[in-house]
N, C-alpha and C positions, 0 to 999 in steps of 0.2 A: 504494500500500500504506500509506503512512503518514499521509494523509489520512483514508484508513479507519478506521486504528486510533485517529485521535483522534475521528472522529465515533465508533465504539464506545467511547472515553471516558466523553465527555458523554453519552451516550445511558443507558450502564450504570452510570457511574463512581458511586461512593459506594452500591451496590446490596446487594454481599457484596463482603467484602475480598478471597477469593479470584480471584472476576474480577477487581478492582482490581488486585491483582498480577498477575494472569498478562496483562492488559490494558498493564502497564507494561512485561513482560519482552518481549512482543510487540513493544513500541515500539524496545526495547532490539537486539531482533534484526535488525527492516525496520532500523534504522540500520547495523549491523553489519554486515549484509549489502549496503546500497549501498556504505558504503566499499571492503568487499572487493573489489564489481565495479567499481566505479570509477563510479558514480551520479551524476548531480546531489545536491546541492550537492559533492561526496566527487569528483566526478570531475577525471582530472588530464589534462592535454594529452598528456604524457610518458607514459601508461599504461603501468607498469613490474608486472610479477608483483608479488602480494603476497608480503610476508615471511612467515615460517613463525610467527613470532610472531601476525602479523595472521590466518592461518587459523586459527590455535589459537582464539585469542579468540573468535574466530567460532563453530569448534566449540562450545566450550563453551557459550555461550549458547544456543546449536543446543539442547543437548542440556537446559539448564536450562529452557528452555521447554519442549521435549518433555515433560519430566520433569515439570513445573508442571499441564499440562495432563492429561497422565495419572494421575497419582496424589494432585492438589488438585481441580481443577475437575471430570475428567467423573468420579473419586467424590461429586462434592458432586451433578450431576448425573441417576447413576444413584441415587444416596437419595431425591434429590423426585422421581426418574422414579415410585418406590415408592409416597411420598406422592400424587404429581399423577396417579394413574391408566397404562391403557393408552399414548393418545396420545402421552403424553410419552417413556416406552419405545419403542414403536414407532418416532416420530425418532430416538431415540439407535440403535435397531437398525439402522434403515438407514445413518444417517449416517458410524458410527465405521469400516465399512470402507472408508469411502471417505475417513476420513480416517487409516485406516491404510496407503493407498498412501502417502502422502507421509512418515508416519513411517517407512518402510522405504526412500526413497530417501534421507532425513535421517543417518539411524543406515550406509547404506551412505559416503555422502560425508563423514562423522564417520572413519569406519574408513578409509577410502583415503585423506584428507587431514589430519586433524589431526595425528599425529604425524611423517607422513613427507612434506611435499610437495616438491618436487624442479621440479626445470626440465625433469628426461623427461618431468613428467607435467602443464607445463602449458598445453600443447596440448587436452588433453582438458578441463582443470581448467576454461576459459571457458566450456565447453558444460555440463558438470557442473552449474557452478554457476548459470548460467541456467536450466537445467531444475529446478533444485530450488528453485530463485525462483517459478518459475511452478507448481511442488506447494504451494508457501506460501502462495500466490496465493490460490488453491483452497482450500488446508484452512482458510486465514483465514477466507472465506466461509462455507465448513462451521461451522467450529465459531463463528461469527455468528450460525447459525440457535440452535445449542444454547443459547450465552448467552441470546437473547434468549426462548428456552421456559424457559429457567432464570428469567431475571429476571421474567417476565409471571408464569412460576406462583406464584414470589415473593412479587412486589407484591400479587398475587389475596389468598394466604391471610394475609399482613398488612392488608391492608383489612377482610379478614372476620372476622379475629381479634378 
C-alpha cells in the first residue's frame, strides 16, 4: 500500500493541490493503519491491543481522508467529468459504488471502535481491521483510476490551452 501511494506521488504529485493533499493524507492513513495492526516496520514481537488513544487516531484520519476524498477530490472530479465529456462521467459512475463499499465499512468501524474499544471486542477488532485494510486496498486502486482520468484530462486541456 504505501509503495503505491508514493509511486501515485510522483506520478501525480504537483498536478492539482487537491490530489496532493488527499495523496498525503493517504500516506498519512497506510501509516496509521500498519501501526494499528502491528505492520512492518510498526510491528512488535509482544503484539499487545492497541490503546484506545491509538484507535482514535486512527479513526480520525479514517475519516479525514474519507472526508478529503469526498467533498475535495471527487467534486473536483465530477466538475471536469462536466468539462471532459461522457467518458469521464461514465468512470466516475461506475467507479464511486464501488468505492462506496469500502466507505460504509470505514464509517461502520469508525462507529464501533473509535470511541469505545474494549478488550470484549478485541477479538473481532483483528478481523475488522484486516478487512477494512483490504477495502482500502481496493478503493486505493479505484480511486487510482479516477486520479489518473483526472490528471490526463488535466494535463490535455493545459496543453491545449
Amino acid at each position: 500500500m504505501y509503495r503505491r501511494v508514493q509511486a501515485a506521488q510522483q506520478k501525480w504529485g504537483g498536478a492539482l493541490t487537491a490530489i496532493d493533499h488527499w495523496l498525503e493524507e493517504r500516506q498519512q492513513l497506510i501509516i496509521s493503519y500498519c501501526k494499528l495492526a502491528g505492520l512492518p516496520p510498526f510491528d512488535d514481537k509482544q503484539r499487545a491491543k492497541p490503546s484506545q488513544e491509538a484507535v482514535q487516531e486512527f479513526c480520525q484520519i479514517l475519516m479525514d481522508y474519507l472526508s478529503a476524498g469526498h467533498f475535495e477530490v471527487y467534486e473536483q472530479i465530477v466538475s471536469e467529468c462536466a468539462v471532459n465529456g461522457t467518458d469521464s462521467r461514465q468512470l466516475a459512475n461506475r467507479l464511486y459504488p464501488k468505492i462506496a463499499v469500502s466507505t460504509d465499512l470505514a464509517l461502520d468501524f469508525n462507529d464501533k471502535y473509535a470511541d469505545h474499544f474494549s478488550t470484549r471486542q478485541s477479538g473481532a477488532f483483528d478481523l475488522e481491521l484486516s478487512d477494512l485494510g483490504q477495502a482500502l486496498e481496493e478503493r486505493f486502486e479505484l480511486e487510482d483510476e479516477l486520479i489518473h482520468t483526472l490528471h490526463h484530462k488535466h494535463s490535455d486541456r493545459q496543453t491545449t490551452a
